[in-house]
N, C-alpha and C positions, 0 to 999 in steps of 0.2 A: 238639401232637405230643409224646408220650412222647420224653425225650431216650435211648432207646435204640432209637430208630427210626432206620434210614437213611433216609434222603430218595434219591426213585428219579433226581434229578440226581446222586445219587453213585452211581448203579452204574456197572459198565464204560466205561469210555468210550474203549477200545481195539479197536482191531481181533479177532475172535475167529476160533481156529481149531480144526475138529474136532479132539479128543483122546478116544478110545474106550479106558479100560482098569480095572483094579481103583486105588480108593485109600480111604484110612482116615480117617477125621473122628472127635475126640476134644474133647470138651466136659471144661471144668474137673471135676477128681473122678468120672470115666465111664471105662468100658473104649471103646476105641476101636471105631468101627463101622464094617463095611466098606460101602461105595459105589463107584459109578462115574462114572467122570469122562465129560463131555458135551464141551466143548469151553472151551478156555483163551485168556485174553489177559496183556497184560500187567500189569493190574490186578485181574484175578480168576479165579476159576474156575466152571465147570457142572459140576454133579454129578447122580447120582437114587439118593437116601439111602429106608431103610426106615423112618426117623422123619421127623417134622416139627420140624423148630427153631425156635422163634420168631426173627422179624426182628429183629436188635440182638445177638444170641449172638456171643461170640467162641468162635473157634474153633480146630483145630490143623487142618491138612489133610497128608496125606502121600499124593504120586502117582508116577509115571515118567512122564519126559520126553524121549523121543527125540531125540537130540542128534545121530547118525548112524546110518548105516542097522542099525548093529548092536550100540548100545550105547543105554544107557538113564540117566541122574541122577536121583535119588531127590532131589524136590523136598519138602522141608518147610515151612513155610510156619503165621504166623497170619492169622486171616481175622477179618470181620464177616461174620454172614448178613444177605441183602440181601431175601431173599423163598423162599418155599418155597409152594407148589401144587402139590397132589398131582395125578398125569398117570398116569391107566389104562394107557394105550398102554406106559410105561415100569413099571407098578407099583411104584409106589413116589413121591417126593416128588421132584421137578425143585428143587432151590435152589442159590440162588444165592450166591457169597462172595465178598468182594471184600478181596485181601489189605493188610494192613494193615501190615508190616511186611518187608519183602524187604530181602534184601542186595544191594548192584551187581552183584555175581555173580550170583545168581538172574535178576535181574529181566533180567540179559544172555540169557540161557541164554533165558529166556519169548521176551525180544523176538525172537532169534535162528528160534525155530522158527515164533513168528507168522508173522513173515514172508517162509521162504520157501516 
């Protein structure tokens, strides 16, 4: 195994919850591309990107994340991709990130809306 492979024991392994909206994926020295987020835990994120990333990419993500019913926190965050397969249905590429670096705050705010 290429050491810039994830192994699929390190994806997610939290609880996931739908999250439907715009957010931006930015690769070292690339203009940021916009995607959409699928659904979040506290370890990663779903998106459906216009490109394919290779598995092992680090990455930047930036989403919103509803924290009340009327207010929104601009989550940023870096990631590992974990898998990407492109999906007709969504056009475009289903992958996968799994954050690599959160702050307590952050990773509060994820856990918070997992679960309720």
């Amino acid at each position: 195994m290429a050491s810039e492979e994830v192994r699929p024991d390190e994806r997610r392994l939290h609880t996931r919850r739908s999250l439907r909206g715009a957010s931006h994926l930015q690769f070292a020295s690339h203009p940021a591309v916009e995607t959409r987020t699928v659904d979040v835990s506290a370890s990663g994120l779903g998106i459906i990107a216009p490109i394919n990333p290779s598995t092992g990419m680090a990455c930047n993500i930036r989403f919103l994340l509803p924290v009340e019913p009327e207010r929104n926190v601009t989550i940023s965050a870096t990631a590992l991709v974990t898998h990407s397969v492109f999906t007709q249905a969504e056009r475009g590429f289903k992958v996968g990130l799994m954050f690599t670096d959160l702050s307590p705050q952050t990773l509060g705010l994820l856990m918070r809306y997992v679960n309720r």
